[in-house]
Each structure stands twice: as C-alpha cells, then as structure tokens.
Backbone and ligand atoms as CSV (ligand in chain L), in Angstrom:
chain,resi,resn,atom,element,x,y,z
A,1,UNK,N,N,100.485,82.070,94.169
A,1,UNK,CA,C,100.239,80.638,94.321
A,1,UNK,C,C,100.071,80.286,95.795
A,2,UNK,N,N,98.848,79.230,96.015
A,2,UNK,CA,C,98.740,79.213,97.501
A,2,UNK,C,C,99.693,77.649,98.137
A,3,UNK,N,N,100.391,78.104,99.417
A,3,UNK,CA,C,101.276,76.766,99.528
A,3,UNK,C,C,100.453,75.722,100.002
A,4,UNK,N,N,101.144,74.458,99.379
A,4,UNK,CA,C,100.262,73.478,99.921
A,4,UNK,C,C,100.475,72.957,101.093
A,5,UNK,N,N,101.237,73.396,101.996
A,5,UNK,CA,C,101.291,72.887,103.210
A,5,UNK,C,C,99.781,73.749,103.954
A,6,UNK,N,N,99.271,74.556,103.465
A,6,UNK,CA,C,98.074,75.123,104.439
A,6,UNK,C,C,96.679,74.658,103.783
A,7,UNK,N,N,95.723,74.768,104.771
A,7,UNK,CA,C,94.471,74.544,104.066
A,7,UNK,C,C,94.127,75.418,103.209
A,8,UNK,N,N,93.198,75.003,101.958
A,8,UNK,CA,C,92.844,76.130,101.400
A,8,UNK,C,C,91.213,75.587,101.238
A,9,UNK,N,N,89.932,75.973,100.437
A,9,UNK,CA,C,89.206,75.985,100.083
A,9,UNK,C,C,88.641,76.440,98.834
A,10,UNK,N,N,88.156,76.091,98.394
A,10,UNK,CA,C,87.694,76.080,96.691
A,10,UNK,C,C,85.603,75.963,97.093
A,11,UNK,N,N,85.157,77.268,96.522
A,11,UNK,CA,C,83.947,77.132,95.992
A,11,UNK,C,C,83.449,77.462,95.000
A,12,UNK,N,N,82.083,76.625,94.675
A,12,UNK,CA,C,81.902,75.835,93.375
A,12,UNK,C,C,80.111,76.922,92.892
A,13,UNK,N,N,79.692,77.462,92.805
A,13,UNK,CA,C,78.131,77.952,92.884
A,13,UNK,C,C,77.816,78.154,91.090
A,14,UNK,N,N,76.559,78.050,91.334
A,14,UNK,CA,C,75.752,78.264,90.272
A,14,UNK,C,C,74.559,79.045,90.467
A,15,UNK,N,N,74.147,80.242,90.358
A,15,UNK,CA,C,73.128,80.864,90.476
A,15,UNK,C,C,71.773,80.480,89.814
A,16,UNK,N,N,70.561,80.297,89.996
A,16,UNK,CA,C,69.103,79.942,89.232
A,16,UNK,C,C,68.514,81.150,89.587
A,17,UNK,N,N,67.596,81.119,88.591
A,17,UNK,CA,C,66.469,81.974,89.132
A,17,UNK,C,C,65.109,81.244,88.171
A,18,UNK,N,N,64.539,81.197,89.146
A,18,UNK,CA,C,62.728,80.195,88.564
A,18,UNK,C,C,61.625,81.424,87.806
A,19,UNK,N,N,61.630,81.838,86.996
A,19,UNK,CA,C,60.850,82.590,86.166
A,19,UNK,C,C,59.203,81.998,86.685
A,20,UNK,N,N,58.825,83.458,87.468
A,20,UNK,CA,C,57.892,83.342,87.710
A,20,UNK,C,C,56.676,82.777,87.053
A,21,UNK,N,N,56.008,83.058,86.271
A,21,UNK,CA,C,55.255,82.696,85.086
A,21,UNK,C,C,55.346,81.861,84.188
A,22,UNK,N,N,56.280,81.620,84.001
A,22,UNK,CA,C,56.484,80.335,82.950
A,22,UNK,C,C,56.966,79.104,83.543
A,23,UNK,N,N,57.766,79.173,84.607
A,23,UNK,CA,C,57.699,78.194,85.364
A,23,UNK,C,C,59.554,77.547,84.895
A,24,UNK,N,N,59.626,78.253,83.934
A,24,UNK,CA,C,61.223,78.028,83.566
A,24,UNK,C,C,62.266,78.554,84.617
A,25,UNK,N,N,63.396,78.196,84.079
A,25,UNK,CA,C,64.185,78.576,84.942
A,25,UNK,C,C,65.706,79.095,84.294
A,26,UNK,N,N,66.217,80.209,84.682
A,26,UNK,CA,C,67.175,80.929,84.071
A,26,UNK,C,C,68.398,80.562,84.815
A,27,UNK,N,N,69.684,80.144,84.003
A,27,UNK,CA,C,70.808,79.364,84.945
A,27,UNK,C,C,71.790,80.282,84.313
A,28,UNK,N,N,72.889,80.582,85.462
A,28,UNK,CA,C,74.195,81.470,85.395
A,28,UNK,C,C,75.228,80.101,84.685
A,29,UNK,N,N,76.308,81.127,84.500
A,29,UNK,CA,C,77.501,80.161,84.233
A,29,UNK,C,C,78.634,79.779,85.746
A,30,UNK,N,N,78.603,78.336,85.776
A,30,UNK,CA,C,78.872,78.078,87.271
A,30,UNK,C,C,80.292,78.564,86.886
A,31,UNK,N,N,80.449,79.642,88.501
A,31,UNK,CA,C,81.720,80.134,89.363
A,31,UNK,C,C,82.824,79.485,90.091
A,32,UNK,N,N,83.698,79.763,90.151
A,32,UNK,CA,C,84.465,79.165,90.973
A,32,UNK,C,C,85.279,80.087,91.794
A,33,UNK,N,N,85.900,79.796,93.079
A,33,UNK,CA,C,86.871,80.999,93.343
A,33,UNK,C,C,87.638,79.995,94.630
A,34,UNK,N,N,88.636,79.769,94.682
A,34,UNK,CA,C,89.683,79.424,95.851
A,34,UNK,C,C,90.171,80.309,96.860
A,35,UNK,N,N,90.026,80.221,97.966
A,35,UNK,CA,C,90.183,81.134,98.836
A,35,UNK,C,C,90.891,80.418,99.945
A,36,UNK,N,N,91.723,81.371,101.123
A,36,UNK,CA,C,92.284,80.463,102.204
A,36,UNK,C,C,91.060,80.406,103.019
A,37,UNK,N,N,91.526,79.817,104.152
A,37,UNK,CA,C,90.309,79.912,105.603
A,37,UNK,C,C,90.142,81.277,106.048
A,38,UNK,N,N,90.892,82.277,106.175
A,38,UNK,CA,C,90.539,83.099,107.000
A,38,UNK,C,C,90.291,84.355,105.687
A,39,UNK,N,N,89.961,84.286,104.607
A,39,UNK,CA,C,90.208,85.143,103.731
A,39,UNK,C,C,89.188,84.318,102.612
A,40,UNK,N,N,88.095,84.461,103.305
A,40,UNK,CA,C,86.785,83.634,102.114
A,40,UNK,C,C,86.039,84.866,102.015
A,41,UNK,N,N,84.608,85.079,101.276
A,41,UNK,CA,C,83.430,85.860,100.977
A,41,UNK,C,C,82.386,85.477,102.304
A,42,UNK,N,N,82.247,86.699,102.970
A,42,UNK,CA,C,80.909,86.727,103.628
A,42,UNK,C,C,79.902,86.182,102.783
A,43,UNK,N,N,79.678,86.845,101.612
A,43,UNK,CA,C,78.556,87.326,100.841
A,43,UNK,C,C,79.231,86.959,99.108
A,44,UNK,N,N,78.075,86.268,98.310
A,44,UNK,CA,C,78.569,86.022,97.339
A,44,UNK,C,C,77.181,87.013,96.277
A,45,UNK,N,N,77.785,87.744,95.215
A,45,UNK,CA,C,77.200,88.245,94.523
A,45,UNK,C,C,75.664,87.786,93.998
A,46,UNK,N,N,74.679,88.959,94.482
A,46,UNK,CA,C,73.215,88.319,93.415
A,46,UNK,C,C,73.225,89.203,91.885
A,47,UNK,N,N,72.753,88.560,91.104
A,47,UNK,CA,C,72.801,88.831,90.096
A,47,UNK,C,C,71.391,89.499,89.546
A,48,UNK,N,N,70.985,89.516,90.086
A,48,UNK,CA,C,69.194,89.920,89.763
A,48,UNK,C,C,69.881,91.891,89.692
A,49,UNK,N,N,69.250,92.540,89.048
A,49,UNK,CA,C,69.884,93.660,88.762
A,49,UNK,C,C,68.558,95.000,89.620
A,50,UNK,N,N,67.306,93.933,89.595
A,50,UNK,CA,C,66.519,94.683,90.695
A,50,UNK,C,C,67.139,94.469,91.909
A,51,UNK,N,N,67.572,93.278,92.382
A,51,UNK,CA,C,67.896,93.260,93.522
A,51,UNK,C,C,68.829,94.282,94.410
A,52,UNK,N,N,68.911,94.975,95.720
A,52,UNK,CA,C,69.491,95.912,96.216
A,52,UNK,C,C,70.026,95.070,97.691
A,53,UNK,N,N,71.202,95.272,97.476
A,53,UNK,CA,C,72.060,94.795,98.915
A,53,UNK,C,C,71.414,93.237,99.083
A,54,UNK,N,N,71.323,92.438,97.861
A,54,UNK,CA,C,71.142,91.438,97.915
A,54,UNK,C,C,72.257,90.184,97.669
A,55,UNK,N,N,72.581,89.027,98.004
A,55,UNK,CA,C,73.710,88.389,98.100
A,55,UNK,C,C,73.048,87.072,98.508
A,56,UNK,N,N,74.241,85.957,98.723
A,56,UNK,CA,C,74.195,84.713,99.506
A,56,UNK,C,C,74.955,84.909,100.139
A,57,UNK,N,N,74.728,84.878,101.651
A,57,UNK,CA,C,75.404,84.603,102.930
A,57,UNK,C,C,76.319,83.119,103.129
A,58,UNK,N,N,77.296,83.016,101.891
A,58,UNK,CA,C,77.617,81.589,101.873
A,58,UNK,C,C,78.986,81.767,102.987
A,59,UNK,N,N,79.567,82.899,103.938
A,59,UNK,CA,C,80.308,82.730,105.272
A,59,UNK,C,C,80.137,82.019,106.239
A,60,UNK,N,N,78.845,81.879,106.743
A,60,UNK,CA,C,78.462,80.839,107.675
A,60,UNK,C,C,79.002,79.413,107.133
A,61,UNK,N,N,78.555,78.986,106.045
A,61,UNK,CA,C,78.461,77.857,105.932
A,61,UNK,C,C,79.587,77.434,105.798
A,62,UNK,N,N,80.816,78.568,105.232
A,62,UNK,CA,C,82.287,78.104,105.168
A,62,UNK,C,C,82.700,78.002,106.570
A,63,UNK,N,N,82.099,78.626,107.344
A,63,UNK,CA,C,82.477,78.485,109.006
A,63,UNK,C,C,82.345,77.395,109.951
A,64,UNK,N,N,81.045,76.794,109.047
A,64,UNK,CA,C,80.460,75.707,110.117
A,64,UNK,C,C,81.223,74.494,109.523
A,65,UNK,N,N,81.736,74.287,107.925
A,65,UNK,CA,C,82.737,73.391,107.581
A,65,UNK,C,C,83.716,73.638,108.023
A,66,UNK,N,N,84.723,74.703,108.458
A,66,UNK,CA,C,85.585,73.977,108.548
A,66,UNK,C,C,86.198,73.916,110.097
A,67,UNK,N,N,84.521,74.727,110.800
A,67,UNK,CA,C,84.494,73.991,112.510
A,67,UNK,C,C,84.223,72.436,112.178
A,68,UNK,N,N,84.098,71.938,111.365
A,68,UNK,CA,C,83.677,70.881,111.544
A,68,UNK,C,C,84.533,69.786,110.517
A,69,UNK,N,N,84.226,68.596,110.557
A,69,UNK,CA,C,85.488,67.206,110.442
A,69,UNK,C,C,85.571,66.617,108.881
A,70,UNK,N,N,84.271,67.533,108.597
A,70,UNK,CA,C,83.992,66.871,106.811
A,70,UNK,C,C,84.783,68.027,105.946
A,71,UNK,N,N,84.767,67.551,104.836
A,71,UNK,CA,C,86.082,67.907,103.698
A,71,UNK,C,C,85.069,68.948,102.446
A,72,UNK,N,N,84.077,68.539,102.429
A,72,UNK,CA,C,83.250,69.489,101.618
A,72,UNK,C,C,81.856,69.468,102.220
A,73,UNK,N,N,80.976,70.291,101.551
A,73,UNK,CA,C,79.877,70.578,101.670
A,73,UNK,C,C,78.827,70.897,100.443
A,74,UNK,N,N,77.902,70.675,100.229
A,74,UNK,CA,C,76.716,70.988,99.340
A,74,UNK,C,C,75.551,71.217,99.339
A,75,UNK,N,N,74.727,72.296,99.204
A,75,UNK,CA,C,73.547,72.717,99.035
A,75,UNK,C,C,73.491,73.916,98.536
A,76,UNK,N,N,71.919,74.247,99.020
A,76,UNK,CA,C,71.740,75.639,98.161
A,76,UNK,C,C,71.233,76.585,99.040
A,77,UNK,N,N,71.293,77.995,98.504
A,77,UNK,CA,C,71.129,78.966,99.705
A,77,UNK,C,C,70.403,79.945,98.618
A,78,UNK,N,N,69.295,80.790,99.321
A,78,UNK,CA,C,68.386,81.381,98.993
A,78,UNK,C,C,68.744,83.118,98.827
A,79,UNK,N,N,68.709,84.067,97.963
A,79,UNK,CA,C,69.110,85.497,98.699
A,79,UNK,C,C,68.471,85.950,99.437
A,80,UNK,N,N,69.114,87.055,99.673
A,80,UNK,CA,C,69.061,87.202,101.560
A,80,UNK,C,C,67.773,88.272,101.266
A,81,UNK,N,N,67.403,88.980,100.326
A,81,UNK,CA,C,66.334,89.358,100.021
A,81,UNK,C,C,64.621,88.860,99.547
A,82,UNK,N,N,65.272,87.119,99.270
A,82,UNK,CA,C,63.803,86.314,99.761
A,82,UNK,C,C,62.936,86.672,100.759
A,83,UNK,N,N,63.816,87.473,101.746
A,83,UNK,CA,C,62.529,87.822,102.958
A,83,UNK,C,C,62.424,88.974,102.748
A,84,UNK,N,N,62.628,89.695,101.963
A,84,UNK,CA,C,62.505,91.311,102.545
A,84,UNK,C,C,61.470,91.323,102.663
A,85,UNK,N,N,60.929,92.536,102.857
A,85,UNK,CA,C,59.653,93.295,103.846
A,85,UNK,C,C,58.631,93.584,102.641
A,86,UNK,N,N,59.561,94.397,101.815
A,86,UNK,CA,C,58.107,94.552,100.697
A,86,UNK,C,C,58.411,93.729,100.143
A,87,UNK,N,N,57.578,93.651,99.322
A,87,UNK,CA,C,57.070,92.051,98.861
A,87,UNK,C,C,57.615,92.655,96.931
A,88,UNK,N,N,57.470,93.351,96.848
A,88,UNK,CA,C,57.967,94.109,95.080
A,88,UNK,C,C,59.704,93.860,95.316
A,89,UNK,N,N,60.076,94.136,96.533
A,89,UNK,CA,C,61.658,93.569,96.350
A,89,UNK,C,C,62.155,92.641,96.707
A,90,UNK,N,N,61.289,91.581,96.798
A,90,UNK,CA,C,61.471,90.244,96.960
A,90,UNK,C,C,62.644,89.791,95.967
A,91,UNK,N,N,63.560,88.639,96.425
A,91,UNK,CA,C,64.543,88.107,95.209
A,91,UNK,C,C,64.155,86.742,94.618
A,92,UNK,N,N,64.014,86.173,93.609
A,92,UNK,CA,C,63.936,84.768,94.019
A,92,UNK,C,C,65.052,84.341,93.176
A,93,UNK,N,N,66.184,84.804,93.918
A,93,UNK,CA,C,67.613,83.638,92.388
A,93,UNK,C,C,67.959,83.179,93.954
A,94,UNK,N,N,68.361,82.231,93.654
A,94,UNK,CA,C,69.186,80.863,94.434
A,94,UNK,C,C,70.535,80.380,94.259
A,95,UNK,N,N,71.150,79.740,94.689
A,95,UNK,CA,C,72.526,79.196,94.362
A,95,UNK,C,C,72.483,77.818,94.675
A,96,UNK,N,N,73.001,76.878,94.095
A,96,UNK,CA,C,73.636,75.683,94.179
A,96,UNK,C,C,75.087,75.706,94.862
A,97,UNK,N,N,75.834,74.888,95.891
A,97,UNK,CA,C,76.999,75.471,96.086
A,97,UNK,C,C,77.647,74.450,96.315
A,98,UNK,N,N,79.054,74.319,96.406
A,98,UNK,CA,C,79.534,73.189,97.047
A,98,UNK,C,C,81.271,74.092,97.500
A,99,UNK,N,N,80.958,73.764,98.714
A,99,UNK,CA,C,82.902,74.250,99.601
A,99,UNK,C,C,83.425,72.812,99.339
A,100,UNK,N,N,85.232,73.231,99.300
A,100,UNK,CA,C,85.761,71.862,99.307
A,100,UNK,C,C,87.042,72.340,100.122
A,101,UNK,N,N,87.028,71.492,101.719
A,101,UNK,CA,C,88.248,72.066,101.823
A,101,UNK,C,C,89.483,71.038,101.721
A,102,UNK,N,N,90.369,71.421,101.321
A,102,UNK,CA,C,91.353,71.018,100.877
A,102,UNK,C,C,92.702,71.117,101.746
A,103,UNK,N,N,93.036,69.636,102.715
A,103,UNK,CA,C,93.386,69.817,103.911
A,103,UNK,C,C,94.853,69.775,103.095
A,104,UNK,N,N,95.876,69.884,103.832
A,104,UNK,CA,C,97.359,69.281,103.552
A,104,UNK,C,C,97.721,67.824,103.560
A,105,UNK,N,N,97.020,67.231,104.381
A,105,UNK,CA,C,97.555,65.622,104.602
A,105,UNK,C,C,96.877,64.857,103.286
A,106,UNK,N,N,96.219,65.455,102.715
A,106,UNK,CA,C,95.091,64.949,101.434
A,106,UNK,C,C,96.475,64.733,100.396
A,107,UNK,N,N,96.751,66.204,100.485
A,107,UNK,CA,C,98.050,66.183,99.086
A,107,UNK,C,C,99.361,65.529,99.299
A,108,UNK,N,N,99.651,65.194,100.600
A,108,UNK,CA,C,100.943,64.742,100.623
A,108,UNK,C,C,101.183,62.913,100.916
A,109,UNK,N,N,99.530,62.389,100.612
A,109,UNK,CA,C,99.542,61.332,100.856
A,109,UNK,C,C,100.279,60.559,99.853
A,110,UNK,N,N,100.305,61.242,98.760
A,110,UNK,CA,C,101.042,61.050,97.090
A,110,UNK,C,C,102.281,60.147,97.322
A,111,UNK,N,N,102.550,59.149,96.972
A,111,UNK,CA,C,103.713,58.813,97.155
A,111,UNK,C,C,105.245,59.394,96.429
A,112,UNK,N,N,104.601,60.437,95.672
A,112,UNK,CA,C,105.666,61.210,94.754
A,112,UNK,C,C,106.157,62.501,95.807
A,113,UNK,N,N,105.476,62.494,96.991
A,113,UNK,CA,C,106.141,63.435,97.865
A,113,UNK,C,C,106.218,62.945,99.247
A,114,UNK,N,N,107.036,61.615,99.148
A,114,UNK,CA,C,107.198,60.884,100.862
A,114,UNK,C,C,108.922,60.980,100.769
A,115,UNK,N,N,109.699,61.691,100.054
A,115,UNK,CA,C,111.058,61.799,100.991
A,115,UNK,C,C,110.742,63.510,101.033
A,116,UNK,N,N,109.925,64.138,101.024
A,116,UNK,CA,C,109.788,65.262,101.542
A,116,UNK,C,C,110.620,65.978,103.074
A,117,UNK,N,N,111.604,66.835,103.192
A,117,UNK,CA,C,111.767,66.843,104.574
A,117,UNK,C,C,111.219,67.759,104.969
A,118,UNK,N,N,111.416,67.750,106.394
A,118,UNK,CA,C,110.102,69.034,107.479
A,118,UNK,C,C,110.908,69.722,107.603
L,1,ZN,ZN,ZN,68.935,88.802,94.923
C-alpha cells in the first residue's frame, strides 16, 4: 500500500490502432497502473505483435508533469516506431493517456483528517 503522505501518480492509457484500409479503428481495453515519482515506466507496452522494440515513451511526459505545477495531464502519444526507417516496420497504434498526480495536501484537505498529528 502506497502512504499517503507522499506523492504518487496514477496512469490512465488506451491503445488504438486505425486499420489501414478500412478506415476503422481497433481499441484495447483501457489500462491503468499507479506508480510513485521516481519509480514510473520509461516506456509503456505496444501491442502490435509485428512491432519490434516498439513502445510509448510516456517517461518524459511524467517528467515534464511533475517538473511542473499542474496535477494531471492528457494526450496522446504515437509509437516510437511511427518513424522507423523502413517503412514495412512502420507502427501505427497510438495511445490516449492521462497522468494524475496525486499530491498529499489534495488528501488531507478532508476534514475527517484535521486532528491528524505530525
Ligand atoms: Zn508499435
């Protein structure tokens, strides 16, 4: 169990992938995983089974939240094999994502924990 006196973080993703040809689109079952700050995923799993050493680089973005003053974040991130070189191992699945970090002063604003002592 993680204590609540520390920050923690919770992310939220959903993988797509846009079917070339038909124009449809194939959706995962959305993930979740809680992690502390210093103990998150570089790299979050691609699911494409052609894909090789392919992932979402969703570390940065946990980095730049929680250098920074906002409490969550949302968008989507592309695999990291969208660019590769040959063009046959191209990826095209995507993620939807959202970080939430989850400060301490959030939870203890509760009035069910103000004779709390330090
Ligand atoms: Zn991929």
């Amino acid at each position: 169990m993680i204590s609540k006196k520390r920050i923690y973080l919770t992310i939220d993703w959903q993988e797509q992938n846009i079917l070339d040809d038909t124009n449809r689109r194939q959706v995962w079952e959305r993930e979740r995983i809680v992690c502390l700050p210093g103990d998150y995923p570089e790299v979050l799993p691609c699911s494409n089974p052609a894909c090789q050493d392919g992932g979402f680089e969703i570390g940065n973005r946990v980095k730049m939240l929680l250098a920074s003053d906002r409490d969550s974040e949302q968008n989507s991130l592309i695999c990291r094999n969208a660019i590769h070189p040959d063009r046959n191992k191209r990826c095209l699945h995507t993620i939807i994502y959202t970080i939430a970090c989850i400060r301490p002063y959030q939870r203890e604003r509760s009035p069910a924990v103000v004779s709390e002592t330090v």
